[in-house]
Structure formats: structure tokens, C-alpha cells
C-alpha positions as CSV (number, residue, x, y, z in Angstrom):
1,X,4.6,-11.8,12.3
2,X,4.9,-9.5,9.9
3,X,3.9,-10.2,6.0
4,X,3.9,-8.2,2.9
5,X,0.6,-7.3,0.8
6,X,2.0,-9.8,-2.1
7,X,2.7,-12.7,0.9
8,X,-1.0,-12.3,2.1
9,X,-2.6,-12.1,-1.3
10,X,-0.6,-15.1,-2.2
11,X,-2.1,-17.1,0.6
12,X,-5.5,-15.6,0.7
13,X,-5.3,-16.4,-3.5
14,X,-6.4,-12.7,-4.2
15,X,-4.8,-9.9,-5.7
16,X,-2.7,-7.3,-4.3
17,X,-5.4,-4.8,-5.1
18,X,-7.7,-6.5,-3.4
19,X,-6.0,-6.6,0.0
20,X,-5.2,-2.7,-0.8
21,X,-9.1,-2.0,-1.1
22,X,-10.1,-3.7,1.8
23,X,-6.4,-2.4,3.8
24,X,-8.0,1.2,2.9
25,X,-11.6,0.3,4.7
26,X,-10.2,-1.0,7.8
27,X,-11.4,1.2,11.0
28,X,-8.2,3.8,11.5
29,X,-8.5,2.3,15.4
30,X,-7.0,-0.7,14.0
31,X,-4.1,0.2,11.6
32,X,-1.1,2.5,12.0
33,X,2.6,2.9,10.6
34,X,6.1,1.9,11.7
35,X,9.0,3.7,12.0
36,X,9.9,2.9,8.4
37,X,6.5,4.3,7.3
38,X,4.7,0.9,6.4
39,X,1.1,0.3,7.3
40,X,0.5,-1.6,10.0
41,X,-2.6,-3.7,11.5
42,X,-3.1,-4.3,15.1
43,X,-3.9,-7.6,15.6
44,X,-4.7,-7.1,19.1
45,X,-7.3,-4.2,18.7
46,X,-8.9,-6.2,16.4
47,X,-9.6,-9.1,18.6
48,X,-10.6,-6.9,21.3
49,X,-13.4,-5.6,19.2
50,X,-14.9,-8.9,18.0
């Protein structure tokens, strides 16, 4: 399911800069783009690696 920066900082009750920062610190293994250019985050990859 796909959800914008302002949809997850709504729910999380952060700012949008705050799920910027931390989008930026994620491992590069774990995020990527779409063909429309938006970042993405690889759910799967992530739950590999915990």
C-alpha cells in the first residue's frame, strides 16, 4: 500500500521533515524509485534483514 510522506506523518503524528530525515538515512538496499520517479521503500528487504 502505498502512502504519501504527509499520510505517514499524519499517522505517526510527526512532521513531514521528520519522515524526510529519517527517509534520507535508510540503507540504499532498502529504498528505490518508481517509474514516476517517487521514492520507494521495500518492505520486503526490510523484513528480511531484521
Amino acid at each position: 500500500m502505498s502512502k504519501t510522506i504527509k499520510q505517514l506523518a499524519d499517522e505517526l503524528g510527526v512532521s513531514k521533515q521528520t519522515i524526510r530525515y529519517h527517509l534520507k538515512s535508510l540503507p540504499v538496499k532498502f529504498t528505490g524509485k518508481d517509474n514516476k520517479n517517487r521514492i520507494t521503500v521495500n518492505a520486503r528487504s526490510w523484513h528480511k534483514a531484521s
